[in-house]
Each structure stands twice: as C-alpha cells, then as structure tokens.
N, C-alpha and C positions, 0 to 999 in steps of 0.2 A: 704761812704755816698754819695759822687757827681754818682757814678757809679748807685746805688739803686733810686735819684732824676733824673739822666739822662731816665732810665728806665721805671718809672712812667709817665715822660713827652711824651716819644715814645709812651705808653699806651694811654695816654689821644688824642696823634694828632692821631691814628688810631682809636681810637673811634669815633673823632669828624667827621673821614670819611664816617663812616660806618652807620651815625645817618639818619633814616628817617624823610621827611618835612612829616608830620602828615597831611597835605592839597593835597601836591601829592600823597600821598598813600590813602587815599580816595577817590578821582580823579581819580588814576586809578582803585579801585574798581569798584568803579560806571559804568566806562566806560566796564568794563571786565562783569558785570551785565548785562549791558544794551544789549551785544553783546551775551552774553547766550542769555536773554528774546528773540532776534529778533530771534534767529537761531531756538530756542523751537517753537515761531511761526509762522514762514515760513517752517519749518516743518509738522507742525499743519497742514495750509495752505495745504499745497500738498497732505496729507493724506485724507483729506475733498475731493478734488475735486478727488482723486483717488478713493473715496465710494462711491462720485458722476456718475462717470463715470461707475462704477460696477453695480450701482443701473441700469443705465436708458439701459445696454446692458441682464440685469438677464432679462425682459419684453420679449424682441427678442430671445432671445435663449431658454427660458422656450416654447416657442411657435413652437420652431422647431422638426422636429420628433428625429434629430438625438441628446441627451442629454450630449453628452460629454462634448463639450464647453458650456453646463448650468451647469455643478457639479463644473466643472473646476473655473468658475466664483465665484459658493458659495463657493468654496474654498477660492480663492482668496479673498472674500469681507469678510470672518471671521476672516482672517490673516489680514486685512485691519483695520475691528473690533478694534480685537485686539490690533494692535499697536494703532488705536485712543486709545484704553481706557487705554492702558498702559502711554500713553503720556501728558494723563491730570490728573496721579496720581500724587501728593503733598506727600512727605516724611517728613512723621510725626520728629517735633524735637526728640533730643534725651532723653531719658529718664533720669530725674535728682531727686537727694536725697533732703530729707527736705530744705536743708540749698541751693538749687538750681542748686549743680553741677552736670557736667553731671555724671553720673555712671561710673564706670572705670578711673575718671579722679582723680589723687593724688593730694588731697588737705591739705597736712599736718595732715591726721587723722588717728587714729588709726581704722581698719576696724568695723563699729558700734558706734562709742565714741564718736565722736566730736571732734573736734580741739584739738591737744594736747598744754596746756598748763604747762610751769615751773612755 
C-alpha cells in the first residue's frame, strides 16, 4: 500500500512540473504571432517594391530595339505577380461537421451518429 501511495505521489510532483501557466503560454503565442505577422509583411514590403522596380524598368526596355531584357523583365514581373498574389491568400478554416468539429477530428462518434452515448 505505501509502495502504490509512494508512486501516486512521484506522479502528482512530475505532473505539477510539467503544468503550463495558462498567461505564459499565451504570451508566448502572441509574441510567436506577432513575429509571423511582421516577417509576412516585410515580406509583403519587398515584393511590392521589387513590382515597383519591374514596373518602372519594363518603360525602357520595351523602348529598346533589342527585346531580350523586355521579355526577361515580363518574366520576372509575373513571377513577382505571382508571389504577391500568392502571399496575400488567407487559408480558409478547416472544414467542420454540424456539431462544429473539424472533419477528420475523433470526437467520440461513431462515423455519422453523434456522440455516442451509454
């Protein structure tokens, strides 16, 4: 019996190690957010001024006889395009059942039933 209450007790003082503050783990959320959002838009940032730069050299080069470095730049500015428009798409949530979970996610149901109850 003292072997089985020694044992419990070793459970409980490794538990109480392993317990998150519910204020720091949000806290660090936040901060791990915030540090995404600034990198997406210094990102952002760069790409913009790199369409910019694209834009105002396509004028001069369309203008020259020799068209190499004009195709070359349209290249460049649709690959440019591109990643803007890919960098300001928003990934739709996931897709969830009547009762709001996500799909694929085992919520104690039997596939189509609802909750199973005893």
């Amino acid at each position: 019996m003292q072997a089985l209450i020694r044992a419990a007790t070793e459970k409980l003082a490794l538990a109480s190690v392993i317990t998150v503050d519910a204020d720091e783990q949000a806290a660090e959320l936040s901060r791990s957010v915030g540090d995404e959002i600034s990198r997406v838009i210094l990102e952002q940032r760069q790409l913009e001024q790199r369409f910019e730069a694209l834009i105002s050299q396509r004028g001069v080069l369309k203008a020259m006889p020799n068209k190499t470095k004009y195709k070359e730049n349209q290249k460049e500015l649709h690959e440019v395009a591109d990643q803007l428009r890919n960098s300001t798409k928003v990934n739709p949530p996931p897709a969830a059942d009547e009762g709001g979970n996500p799909l694929g996610v085992a919520c104690g149901c039997e596939r189509g039933r609802g909750p199973n109850v005893s």
